[in-house]
PyMOL Python script that loads the backbone (N, CA, C, O; Angstrom):
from pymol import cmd

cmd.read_pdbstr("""\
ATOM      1  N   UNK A   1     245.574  79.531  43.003  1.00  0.00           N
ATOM      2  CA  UNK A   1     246.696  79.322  42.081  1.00  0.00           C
ATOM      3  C   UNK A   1     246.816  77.845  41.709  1.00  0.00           C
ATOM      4  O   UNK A   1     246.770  77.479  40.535  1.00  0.00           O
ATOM      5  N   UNK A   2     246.969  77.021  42.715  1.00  0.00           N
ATOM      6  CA  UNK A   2     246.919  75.707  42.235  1.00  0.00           C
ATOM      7  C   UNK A   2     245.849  74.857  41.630  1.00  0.00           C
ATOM      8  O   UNK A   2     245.949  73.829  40.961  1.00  0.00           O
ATOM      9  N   UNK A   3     244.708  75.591  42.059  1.00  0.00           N
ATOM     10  CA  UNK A   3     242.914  75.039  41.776  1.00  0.00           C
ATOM     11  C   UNK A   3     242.925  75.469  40.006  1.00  0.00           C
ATOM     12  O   UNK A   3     242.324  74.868  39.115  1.00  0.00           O
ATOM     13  N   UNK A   4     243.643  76.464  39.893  1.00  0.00           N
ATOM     14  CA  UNK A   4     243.786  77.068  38.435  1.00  0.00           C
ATOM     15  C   UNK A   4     244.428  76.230  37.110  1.00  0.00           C
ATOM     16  O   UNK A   4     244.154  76.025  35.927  1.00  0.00           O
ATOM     17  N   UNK A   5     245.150  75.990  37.802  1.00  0.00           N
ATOM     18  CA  UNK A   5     246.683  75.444  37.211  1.00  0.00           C
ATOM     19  C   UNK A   5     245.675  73.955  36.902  1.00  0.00           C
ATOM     20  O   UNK A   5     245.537  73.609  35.729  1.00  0.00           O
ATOM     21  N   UNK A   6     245.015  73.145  38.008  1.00  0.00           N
ATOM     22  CA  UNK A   6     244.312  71.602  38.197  1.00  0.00           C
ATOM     23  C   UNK A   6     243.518  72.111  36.765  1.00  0.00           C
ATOM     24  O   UNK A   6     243.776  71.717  35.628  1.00  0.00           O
ATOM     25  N   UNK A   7     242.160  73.404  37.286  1.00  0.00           N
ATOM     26  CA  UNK A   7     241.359  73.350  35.908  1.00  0.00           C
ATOM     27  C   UNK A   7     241.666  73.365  34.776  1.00  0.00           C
ATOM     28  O   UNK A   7     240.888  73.046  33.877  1.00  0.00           O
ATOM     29  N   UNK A   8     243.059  73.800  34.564  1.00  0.00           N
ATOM     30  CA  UNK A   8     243.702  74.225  32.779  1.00  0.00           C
ATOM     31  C   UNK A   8     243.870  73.141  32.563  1.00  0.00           C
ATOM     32  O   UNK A   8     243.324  72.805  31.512  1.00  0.00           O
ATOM     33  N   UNK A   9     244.547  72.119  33.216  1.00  0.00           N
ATOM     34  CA  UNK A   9     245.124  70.647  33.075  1.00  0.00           C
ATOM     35  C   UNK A   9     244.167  69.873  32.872  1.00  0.00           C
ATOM     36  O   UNK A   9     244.250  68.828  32.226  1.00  0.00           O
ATOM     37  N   UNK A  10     242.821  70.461  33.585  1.00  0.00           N
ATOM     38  CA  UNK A  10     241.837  69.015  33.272  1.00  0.00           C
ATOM     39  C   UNK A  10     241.619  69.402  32.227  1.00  0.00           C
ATOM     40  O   UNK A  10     242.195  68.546  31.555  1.00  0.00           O
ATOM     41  N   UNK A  11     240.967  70.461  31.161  1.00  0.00           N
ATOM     42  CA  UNK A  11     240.417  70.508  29.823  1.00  0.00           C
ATOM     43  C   UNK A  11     241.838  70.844  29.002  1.00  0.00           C
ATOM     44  O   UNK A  11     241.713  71.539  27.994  1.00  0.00           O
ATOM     45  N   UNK A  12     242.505  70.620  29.185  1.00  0.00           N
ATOM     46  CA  UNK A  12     243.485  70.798  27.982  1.00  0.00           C
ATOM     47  C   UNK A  12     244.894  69.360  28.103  1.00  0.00           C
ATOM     48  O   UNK A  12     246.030  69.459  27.639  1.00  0.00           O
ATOM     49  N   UNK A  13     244.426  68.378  28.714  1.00  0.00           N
ATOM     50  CA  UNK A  13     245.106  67.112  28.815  1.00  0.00           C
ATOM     51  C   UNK A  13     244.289  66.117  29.123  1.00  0.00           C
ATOM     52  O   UNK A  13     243.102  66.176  29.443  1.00  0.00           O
ATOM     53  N   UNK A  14     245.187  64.929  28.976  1.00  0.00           N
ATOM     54  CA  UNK A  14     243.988  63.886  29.137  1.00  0.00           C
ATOM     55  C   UNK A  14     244.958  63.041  30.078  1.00  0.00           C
ATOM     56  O   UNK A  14     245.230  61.864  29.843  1.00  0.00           O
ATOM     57  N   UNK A  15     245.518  63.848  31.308  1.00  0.00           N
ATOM     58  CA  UNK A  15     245.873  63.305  32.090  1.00  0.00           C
ATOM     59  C   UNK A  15     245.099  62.815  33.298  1.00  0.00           C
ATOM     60  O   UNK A  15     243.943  63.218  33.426  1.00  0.00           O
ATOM     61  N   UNK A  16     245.768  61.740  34.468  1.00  0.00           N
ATOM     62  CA  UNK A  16     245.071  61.316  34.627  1.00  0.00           C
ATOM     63  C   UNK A  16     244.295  62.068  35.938  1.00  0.00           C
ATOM     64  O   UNK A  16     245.144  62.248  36.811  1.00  0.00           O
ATOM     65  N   UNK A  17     242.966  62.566  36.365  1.00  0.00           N
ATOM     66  CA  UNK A  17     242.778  63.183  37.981  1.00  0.00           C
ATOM     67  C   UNK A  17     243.924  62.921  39.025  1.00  0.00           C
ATOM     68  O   UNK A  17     244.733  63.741  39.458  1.00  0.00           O
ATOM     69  N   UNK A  18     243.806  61.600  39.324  1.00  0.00           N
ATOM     70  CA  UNK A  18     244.860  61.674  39.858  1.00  0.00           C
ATOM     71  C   UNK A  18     246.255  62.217  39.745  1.00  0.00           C
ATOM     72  O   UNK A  18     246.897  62.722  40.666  1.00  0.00           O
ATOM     73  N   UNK A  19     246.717  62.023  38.281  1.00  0.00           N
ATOM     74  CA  UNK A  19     248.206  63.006  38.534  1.00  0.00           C
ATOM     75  C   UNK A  19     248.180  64.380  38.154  1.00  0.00           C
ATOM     76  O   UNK A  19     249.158  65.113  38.008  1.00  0.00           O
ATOM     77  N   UNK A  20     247.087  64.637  38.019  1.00  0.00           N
ATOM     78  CA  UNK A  20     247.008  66.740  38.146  1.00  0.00           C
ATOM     79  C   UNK A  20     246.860  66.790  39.400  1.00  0.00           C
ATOM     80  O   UNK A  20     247.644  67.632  39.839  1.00  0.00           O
ATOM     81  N   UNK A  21     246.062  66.170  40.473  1.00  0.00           N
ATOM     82  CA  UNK A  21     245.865  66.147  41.399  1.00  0.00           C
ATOM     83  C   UNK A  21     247.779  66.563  42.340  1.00  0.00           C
ATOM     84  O   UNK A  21     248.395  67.527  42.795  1.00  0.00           O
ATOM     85  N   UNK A  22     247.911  65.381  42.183  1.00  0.00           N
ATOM     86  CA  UNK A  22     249.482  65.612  42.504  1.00  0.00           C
ATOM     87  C   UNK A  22     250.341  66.789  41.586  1.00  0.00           C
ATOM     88  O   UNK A  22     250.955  67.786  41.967  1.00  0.00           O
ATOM     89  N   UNK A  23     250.168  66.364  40.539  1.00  0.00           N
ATOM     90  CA  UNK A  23     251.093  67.878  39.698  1.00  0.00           C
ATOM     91  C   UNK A  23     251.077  68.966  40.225  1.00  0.00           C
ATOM     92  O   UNK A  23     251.938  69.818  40.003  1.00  0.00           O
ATOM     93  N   UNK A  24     249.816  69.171  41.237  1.00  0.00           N
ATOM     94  CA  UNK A  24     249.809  70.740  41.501  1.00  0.00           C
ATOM     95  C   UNK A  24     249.479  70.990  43.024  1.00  0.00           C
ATOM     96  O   UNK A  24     249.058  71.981  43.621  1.00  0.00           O
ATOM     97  N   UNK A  25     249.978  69.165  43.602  1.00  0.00           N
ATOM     98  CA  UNK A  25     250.803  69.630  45.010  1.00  0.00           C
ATOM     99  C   UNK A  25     249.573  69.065  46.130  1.00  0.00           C
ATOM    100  O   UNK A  25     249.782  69.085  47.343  1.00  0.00           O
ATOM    101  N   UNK A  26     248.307  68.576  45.549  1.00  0.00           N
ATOM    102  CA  UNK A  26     247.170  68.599  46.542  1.00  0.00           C
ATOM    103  C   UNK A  26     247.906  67.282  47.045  1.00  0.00           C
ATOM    104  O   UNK A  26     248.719  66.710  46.320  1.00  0.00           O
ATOM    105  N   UNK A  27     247.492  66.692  48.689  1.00  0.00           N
ATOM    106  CA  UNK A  27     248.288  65.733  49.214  1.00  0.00           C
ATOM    107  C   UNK A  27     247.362  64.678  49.176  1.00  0.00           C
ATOM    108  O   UNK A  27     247.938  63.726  49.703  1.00  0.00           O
ATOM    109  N   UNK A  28     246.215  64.335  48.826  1.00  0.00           N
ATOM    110  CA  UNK A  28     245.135  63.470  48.559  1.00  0.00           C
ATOM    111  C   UNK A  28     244.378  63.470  47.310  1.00  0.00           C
ATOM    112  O   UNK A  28     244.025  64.576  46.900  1.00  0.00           O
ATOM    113  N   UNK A  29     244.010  62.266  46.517  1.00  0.00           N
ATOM    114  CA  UNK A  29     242.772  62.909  45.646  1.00  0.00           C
ATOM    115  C   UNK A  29     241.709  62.885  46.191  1.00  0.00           C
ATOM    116  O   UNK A  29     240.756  62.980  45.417  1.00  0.00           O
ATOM    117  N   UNK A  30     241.427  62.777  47.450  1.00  0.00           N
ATOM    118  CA  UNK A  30     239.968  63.143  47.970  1.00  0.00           C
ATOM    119  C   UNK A  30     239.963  64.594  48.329  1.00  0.00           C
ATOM    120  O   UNK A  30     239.035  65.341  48.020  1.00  0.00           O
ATOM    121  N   UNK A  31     240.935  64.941  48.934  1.00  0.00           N
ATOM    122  CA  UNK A  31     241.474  65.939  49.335  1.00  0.00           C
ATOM    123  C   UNK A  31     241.213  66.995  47.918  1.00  0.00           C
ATOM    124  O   UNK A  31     240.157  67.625  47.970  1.00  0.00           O
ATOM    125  N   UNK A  32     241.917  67.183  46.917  1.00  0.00           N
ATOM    126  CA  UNK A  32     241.417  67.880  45.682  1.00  0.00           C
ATOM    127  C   UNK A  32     239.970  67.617  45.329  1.00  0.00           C
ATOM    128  O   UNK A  32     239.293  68.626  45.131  1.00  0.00           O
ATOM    129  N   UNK A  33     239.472  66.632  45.234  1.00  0.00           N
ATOM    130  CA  UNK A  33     237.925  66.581  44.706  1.00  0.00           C
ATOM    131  C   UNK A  33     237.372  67.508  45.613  1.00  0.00           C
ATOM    132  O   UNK A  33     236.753  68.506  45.243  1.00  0.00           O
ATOM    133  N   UNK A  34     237.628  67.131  47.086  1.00  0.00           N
ATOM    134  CA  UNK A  34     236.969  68.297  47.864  1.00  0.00           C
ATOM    135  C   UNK A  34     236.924  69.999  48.118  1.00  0.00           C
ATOM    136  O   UNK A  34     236.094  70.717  48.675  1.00  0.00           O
ATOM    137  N   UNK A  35     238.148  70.266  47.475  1.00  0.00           N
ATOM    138  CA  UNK A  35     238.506  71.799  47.355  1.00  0.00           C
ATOM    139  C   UNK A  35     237.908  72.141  45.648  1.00  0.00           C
ATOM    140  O   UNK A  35     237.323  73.141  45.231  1.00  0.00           O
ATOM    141  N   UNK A  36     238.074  71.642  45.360  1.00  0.00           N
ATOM    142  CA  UNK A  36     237.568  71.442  44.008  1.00  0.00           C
ATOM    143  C   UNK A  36     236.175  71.781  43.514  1.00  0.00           C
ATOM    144  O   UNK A  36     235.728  72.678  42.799  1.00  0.00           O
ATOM    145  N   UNK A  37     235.524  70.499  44.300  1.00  0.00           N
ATOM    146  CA  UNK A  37     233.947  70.786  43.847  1.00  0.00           C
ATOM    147  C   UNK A  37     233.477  72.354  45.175  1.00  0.00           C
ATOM    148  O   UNK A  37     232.451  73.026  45.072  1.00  0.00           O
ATOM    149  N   UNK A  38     234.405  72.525  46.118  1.00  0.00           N
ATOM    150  CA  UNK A  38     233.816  73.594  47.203  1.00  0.00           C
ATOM    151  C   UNK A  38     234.013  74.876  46.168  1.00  0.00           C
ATOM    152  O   UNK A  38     233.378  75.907  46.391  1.00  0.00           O
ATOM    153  N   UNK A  39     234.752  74.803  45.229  1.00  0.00           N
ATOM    154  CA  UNK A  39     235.063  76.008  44.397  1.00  0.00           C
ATOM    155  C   UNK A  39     234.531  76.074  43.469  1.00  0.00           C
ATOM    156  O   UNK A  39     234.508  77.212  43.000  1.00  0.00           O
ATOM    157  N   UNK A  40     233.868  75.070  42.722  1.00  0.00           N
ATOM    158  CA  UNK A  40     233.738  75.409  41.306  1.00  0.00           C
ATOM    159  C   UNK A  40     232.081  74.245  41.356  1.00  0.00           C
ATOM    160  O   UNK A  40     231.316  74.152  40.396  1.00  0.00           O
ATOM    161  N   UNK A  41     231.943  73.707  42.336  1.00  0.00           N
ATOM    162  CA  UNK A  41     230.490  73.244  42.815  1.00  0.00           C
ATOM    163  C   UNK A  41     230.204  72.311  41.280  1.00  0.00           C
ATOM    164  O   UNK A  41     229.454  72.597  40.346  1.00  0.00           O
ATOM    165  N   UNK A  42     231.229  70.971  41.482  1.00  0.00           N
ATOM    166  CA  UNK A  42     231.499  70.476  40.365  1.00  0.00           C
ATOM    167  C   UNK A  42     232.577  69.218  40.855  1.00  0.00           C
ATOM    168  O   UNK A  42     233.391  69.474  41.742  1.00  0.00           O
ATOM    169  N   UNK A  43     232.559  68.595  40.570  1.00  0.00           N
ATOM    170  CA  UNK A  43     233.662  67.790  40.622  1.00  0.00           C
ATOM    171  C   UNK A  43     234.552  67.880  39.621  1.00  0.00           C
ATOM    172  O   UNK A  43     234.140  68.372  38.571  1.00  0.00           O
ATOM    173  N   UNK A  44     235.777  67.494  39.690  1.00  0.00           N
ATOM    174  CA  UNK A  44     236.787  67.693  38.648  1.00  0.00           C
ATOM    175  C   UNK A  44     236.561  66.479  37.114  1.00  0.00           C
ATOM    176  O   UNK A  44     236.893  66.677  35.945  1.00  0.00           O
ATOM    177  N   UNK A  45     235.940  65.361  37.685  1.00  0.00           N
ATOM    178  CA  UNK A  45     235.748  64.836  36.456  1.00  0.00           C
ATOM    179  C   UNK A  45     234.182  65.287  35.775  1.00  0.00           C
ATOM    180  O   UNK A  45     234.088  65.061  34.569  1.00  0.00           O
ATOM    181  N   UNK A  46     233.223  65.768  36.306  1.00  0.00           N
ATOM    182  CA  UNK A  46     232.259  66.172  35.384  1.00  0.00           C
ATOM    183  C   UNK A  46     233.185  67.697  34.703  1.00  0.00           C
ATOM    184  O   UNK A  46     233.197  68.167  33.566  1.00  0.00           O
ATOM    185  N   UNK A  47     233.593  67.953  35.446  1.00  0.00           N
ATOM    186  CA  UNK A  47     234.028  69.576  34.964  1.00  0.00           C
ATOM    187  C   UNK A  47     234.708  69.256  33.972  1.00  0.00           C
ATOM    188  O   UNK A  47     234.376  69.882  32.965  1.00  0.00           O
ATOM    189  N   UNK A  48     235.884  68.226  33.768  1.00  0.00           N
ATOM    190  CA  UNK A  48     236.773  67.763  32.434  1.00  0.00           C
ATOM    191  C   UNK A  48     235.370  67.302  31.475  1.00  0.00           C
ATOM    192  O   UNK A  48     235.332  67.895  30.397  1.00  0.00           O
ATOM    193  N   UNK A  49     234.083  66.213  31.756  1.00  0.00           N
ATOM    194  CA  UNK A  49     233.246  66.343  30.849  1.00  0.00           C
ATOM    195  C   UNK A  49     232.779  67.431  29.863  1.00  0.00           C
ATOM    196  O   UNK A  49     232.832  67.410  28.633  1.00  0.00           O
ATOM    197  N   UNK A  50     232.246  68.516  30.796  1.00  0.00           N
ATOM    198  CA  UNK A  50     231.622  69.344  30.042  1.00  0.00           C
ATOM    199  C   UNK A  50     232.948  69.977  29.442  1.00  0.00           C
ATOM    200  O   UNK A  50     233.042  70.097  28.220  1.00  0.00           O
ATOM    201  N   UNK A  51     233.923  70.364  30.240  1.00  0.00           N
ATOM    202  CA  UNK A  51     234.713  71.365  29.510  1.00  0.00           C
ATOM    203  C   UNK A  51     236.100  71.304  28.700  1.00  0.00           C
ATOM    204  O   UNK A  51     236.848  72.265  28.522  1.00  0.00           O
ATOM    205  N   UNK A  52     236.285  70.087  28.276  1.00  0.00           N
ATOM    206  CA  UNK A  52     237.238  69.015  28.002  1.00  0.00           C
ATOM    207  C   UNK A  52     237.409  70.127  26.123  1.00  0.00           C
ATOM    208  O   UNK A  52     236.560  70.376  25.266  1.00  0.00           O
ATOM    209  N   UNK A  53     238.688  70.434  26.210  1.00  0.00           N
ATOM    210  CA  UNK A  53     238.966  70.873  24.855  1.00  0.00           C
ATOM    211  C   UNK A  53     240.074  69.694  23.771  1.00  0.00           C
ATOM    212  O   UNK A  53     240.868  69.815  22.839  1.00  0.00           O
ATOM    213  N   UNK A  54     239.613  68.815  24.442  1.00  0.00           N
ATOM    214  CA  UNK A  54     240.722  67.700  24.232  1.00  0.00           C
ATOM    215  C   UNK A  54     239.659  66.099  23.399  1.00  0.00           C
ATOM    216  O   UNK A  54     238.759  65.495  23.984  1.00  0.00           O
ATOM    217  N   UNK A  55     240.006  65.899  22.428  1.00  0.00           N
ATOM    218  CA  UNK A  55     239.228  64.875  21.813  1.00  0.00           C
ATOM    219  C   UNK A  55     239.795  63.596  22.341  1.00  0.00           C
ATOM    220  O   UNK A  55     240.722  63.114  21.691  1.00  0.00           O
ATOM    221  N   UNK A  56     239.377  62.948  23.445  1.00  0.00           N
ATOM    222  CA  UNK A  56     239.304  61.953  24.357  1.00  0.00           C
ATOM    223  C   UNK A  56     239.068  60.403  23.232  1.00  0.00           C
ATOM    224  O   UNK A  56     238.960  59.285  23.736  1.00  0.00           O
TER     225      UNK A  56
END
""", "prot")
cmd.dss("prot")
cmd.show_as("cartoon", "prot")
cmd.util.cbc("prot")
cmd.orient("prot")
């Protein structure tokens, strides 16, 4: 639920890792990168690369 909520936020804002990170409660940003890439075998900023619906 919260890993969900992080991915919508990364391609549809251009906020910053760090505060989706927090927006959706993780208590570290190492801490999210690590649940993160264990789920989706990716890190959260390549994953906003490729999947970024947002003109940066």
């Amino acid at each position: 639920e919260k890993l969900e909520k992080a991915r919508s936020l990364l391609i549809s804002t251009t906020l910053s890792i760090n505060e989706i990170s927090q927006m959706c409660g993780y208590p570290s940003l190492q801490y999210f990168y690590s649940v993160f890439k264990k789920a989706y075998d990716t890190t959260p900023k390549e994953y906003r690369d490729v999947n970024s619906e947002v003109m940066l």
